[in-house]
C-alpha positions as a Markdown table, in Angstrom:
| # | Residue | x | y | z |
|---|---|---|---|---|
| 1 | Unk | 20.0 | 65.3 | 18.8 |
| 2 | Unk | 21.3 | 63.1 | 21.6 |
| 3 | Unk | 19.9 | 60.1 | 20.2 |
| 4 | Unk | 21.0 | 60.7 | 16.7 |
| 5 | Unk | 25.0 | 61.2 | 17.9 |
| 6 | Unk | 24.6 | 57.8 | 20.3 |
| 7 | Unk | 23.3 | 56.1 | 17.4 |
| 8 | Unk | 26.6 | 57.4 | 15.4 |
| 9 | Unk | 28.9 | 56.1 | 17.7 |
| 10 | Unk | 27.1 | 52.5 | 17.8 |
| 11 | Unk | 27.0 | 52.6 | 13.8 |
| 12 | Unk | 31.0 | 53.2 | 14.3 |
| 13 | Unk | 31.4 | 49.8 | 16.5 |
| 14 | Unk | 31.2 | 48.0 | 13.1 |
| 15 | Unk | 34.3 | 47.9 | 11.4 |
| 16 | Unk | 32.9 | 49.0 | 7.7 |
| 17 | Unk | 31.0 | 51.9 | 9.1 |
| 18 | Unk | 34.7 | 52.5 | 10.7 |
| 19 | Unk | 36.5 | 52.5 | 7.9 |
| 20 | Unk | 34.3 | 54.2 | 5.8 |
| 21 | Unk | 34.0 | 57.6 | 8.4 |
| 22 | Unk | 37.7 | 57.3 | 8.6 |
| 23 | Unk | 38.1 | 57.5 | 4.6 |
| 24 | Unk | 36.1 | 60.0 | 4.7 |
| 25 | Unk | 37.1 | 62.6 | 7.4 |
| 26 | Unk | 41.2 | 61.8 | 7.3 |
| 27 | Unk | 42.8 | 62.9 | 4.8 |
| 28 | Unk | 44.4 | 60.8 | 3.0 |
| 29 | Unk | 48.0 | 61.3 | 3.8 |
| 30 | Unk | 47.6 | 61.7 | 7.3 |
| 31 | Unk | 48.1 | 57.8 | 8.5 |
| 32 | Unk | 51.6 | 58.1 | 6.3 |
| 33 | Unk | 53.0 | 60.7 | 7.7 |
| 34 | Unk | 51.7 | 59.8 | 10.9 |
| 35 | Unk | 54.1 | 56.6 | 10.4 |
| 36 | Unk | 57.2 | 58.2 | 8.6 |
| 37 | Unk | 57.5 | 61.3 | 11.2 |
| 38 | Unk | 56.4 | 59.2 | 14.4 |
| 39 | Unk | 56.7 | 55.5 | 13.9 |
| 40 | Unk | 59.6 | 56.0 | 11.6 |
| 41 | Unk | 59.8 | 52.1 | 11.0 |
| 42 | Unk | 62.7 | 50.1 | 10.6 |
| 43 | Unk | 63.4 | 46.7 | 9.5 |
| 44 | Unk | 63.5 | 44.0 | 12.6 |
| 45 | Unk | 61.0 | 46.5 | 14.5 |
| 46 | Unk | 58.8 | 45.0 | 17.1 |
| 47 | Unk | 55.9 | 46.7 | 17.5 |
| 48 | Unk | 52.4 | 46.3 | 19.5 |
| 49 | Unk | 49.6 | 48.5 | 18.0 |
| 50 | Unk | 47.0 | 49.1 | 20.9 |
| 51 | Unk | 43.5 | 50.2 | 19.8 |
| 52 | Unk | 44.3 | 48.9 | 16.5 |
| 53 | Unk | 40.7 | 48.8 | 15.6 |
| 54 | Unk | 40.9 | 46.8 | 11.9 |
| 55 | Unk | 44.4 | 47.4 | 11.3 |
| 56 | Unk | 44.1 | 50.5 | 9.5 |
| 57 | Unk | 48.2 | 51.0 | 10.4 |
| 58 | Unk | 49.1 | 48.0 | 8.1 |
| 59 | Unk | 47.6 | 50.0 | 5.1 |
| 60 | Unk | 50.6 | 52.1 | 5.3 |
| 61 | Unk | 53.7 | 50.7 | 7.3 |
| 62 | Unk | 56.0 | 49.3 | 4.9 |
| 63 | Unk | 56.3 | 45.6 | 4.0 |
| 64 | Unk | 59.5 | 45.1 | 5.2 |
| 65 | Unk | 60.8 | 43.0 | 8.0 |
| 66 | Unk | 58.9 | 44.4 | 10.5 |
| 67 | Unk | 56.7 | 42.3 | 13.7 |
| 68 | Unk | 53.0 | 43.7 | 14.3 |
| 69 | Unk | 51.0 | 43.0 | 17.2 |
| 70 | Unk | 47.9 | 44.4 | 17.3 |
| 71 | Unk | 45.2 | 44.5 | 19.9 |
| 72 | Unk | 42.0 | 45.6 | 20.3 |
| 73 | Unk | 38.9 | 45.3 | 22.5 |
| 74 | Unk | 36.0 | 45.2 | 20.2 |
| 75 | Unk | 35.9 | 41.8 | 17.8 |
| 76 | Unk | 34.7 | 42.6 | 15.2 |
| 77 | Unk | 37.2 | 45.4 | 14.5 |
| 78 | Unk | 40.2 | 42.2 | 15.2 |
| 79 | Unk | 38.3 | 39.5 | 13.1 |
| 80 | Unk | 38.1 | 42.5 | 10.0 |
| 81 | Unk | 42.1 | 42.5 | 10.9 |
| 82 | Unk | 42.6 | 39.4 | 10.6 |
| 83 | Unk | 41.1 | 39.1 | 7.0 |
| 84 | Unk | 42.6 | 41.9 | 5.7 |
| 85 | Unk | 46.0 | 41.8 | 7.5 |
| 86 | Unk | 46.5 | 37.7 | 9.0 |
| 87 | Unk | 49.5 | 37.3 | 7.4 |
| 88 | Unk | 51.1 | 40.4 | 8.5 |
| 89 | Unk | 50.6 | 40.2 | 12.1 |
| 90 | Unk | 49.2 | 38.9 | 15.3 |
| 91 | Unk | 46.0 | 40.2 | 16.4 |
| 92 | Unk | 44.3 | 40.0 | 19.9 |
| 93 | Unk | 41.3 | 40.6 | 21.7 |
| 94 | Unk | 41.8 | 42.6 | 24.5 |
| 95 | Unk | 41.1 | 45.6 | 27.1 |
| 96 | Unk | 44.1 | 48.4 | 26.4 |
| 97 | Unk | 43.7 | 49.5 | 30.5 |
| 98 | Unk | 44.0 | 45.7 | 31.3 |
| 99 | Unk | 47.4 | 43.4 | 31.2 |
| 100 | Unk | 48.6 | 42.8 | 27.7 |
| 101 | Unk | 49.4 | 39.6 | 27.0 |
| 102 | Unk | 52.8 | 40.4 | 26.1 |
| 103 | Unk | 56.3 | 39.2 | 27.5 |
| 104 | Unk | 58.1 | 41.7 | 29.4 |
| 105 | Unk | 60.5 | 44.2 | 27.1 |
| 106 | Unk | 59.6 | 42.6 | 24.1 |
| 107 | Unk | 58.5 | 45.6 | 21.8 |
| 108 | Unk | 60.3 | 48.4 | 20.2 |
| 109 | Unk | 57.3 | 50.7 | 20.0 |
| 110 | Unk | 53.7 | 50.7 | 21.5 |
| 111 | Unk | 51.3 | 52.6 | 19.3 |
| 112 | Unk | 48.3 | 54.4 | 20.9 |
| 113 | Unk | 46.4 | 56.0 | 18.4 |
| 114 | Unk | 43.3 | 57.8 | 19.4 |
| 115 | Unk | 43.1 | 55.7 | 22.9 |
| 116 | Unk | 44.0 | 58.0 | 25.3 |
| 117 | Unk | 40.6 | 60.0 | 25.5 |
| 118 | Unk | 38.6 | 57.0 | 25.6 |
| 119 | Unk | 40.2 | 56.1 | 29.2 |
| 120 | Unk | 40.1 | 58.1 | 32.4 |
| 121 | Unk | 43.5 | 59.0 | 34.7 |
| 122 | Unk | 43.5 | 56.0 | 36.3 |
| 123 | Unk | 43.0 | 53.2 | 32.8 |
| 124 | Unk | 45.5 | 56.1 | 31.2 |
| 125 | Unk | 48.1 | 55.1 | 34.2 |
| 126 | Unk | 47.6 | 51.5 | 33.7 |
| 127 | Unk | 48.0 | 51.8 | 29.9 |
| 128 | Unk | 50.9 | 53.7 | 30.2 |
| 129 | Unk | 52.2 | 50.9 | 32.9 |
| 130 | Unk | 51.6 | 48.3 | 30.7 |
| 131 | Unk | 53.9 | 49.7 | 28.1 |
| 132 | Unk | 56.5 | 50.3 | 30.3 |
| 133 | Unk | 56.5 | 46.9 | 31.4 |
| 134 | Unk | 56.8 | 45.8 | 27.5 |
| 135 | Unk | 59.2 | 48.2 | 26.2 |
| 136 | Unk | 62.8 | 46.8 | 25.2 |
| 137 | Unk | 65.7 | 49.6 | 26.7 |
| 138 | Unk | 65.7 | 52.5 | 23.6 |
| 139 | Unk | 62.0 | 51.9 | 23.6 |
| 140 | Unk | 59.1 | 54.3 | 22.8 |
| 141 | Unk | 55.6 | 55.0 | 22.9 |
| 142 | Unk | 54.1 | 56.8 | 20.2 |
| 143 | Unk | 50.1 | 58.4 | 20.8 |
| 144 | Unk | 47.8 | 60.7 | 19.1 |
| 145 | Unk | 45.0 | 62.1 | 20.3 |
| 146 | Unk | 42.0 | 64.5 | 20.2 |
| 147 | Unk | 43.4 | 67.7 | 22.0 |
| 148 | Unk | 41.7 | 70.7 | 23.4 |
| 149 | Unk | 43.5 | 74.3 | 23.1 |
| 150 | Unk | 42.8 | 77.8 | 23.7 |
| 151 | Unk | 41.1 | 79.4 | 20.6 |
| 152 | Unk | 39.4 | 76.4 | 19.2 |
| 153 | Unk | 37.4 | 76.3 | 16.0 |
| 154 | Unk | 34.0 | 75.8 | 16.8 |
| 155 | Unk | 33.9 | 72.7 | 14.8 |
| 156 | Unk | 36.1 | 71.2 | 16.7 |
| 157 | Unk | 34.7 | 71.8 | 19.8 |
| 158 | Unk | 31.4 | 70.4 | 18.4 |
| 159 | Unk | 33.0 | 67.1 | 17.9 |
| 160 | Unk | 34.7 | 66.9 | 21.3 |
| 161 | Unk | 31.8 | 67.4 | 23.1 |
| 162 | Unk | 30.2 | 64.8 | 20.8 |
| 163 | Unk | 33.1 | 62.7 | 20.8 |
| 164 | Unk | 33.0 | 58.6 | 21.8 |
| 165 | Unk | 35.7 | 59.7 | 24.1 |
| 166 | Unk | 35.1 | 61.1 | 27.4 |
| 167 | Unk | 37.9 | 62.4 | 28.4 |
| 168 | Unk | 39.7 | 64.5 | 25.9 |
| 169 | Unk | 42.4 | 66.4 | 27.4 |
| 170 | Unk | 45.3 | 69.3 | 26.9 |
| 171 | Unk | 47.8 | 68.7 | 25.7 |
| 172 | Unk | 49.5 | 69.5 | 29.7 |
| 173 | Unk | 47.3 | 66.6 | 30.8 |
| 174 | Unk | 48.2 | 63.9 | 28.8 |
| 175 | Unk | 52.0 | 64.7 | 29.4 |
| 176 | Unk | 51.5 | 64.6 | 32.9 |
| 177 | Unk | 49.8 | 61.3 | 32.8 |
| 178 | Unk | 52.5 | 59.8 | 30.7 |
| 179 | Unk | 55.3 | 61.7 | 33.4 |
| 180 | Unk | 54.4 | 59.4 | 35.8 |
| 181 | Unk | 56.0 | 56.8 | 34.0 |
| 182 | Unk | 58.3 | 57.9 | 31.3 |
| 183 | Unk | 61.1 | 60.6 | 31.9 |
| 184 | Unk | 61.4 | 61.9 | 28.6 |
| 185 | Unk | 58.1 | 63.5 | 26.7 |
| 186 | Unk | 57.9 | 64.9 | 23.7 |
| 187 | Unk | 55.2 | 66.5 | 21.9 |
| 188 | Unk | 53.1 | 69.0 | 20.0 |
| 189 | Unk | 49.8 | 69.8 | 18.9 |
| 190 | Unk | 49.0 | 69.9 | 15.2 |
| 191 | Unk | 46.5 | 70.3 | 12.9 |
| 192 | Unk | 45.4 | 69.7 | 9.0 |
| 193 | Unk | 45.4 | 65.8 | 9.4 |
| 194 | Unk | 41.2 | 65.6 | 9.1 |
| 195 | Unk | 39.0 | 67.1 | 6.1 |
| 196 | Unk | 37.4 | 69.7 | 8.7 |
| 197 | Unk | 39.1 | 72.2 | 11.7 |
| 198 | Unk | 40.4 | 69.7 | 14.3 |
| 199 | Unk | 43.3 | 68.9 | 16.9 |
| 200 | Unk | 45.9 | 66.0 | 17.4 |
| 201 | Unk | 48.1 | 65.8 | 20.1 |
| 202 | Unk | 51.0 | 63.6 | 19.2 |
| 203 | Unk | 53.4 | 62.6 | 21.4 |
| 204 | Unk | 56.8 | 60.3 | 21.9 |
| 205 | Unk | 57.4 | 58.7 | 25.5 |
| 206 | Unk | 60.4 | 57.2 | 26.5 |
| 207 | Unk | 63.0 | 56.3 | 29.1 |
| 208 | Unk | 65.8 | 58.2 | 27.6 |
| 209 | Unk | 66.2 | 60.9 | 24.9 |
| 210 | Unk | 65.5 | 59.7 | 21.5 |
| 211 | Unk | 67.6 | 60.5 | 18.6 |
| 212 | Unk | 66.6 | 64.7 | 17.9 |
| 213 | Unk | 67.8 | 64.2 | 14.2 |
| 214 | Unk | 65.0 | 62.0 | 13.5 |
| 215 | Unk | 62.1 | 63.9 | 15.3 |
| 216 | Unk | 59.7 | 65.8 | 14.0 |
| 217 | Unk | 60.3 | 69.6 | 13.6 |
| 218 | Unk | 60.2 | 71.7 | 16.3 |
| 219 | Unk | 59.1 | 69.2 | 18.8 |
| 220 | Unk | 59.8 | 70.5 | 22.0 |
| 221 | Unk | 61.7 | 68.3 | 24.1 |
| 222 | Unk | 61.1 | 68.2 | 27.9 |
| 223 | Unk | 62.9 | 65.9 | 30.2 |
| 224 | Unk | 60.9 | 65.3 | 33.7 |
| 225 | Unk | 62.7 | 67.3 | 36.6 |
């Protein structure tokens, strides 16, 4: 059985198989409202998609006056990117736990989507180091990720413990990781955004309180301290 999930996750490096699994497993709403409740986009936007696999976050975001980055570690996944999204952005080759080549508060939003749980505590400190170094004042990061909680389906916990990801954490331990940068976290664990029982953990990380009107409902809000 082994065999057969490692031979999964190297079908998955390739960018159709990619898109193909994610077609079929999210639904296919989730990426929208992903954007409208988290992102929540904005004409003149900067933003730096890290992780950004074959730009699957240009499928939704809006077409409106708005600078993408993207970058991502395997090549394949940036040179589909580029074919399907080169005139909307900028897309790079690169390690996310590595320096970004990116100037120095030049982004409104960094975008970590399922990148977390790939990285242990130390490549998640230098991820989140990296995007405070690039964040303009007012910035944010915005992440989701594959969570663990008490009373998970069993379906769920199948996939964790099969996941490509080898570090999958509460939702406590990715907060804590991102504390040690950013002052103000905030978060929640949802639901409902794959075909089959899973867990997200979405969260907003920033040096100062974001607007409350504009969150999410029922977000807890937690300053550090």
């Amino acid at each position: 059985m082994s065999v057969l999930w490692k031979q999964a996750h190297a079908w998955l490096a390739h960018p159709w198989v990619y898109r193909w699994f994610q077609a079929a497993v999210v639904r296919r709403d989730a990426l929208g409202r992903f954007v409208r409740n988290w992102i929540r986009p904005s004409a003149g936007m900067k933003l730096l998609d890290v992780g950004c696999g074959p730009g699957r976050l240009l499928d939704v975001l809006p077409g409106e006056d708005l600078s993408f980055t993207g970058i991502d570690f395997n090549p394949d996944y940036i040179r589909m990117a580029r074919q399907r999204h080169g005139s909307r952005g900028v897309f790079l080759t690169g390690n996310a736990s590595e320096p970004w080549p990116i100037a120095p508060q030049s982004m409104d939003v960094v975008v970590l989507i399922g990148v977390l749980h790939h990285l242990d505590d130390g490549e998640v400190d230098r991820v989140f180091a990296e995007a405070a170094r690039v964040l303009r004042p007012g910035g944010r990061v915005v992440t989701s990720d594959p969570v663990r909680v008490p009373g998970q389906h069993w379906i769920a916990r199948l996939l964790i413990r099969r996941d490509r990801g080898r570090h999958i954490r509460t939702a406590e331990a990715y907060q804590a990781r991102a504390e040690r940068q950013f002052p103000w976290i905030e978060g929640r664990t949802e639901d409902g955004h794959l075909r089959i029982p899973y867990n997200h953990w979405f969260m907003i990380c920033s040096f100062q309180a974001q607007d409350a009107g504009k969150m999410p409902a029922n977000i807890p809000q937690k300053p550090k301290g």
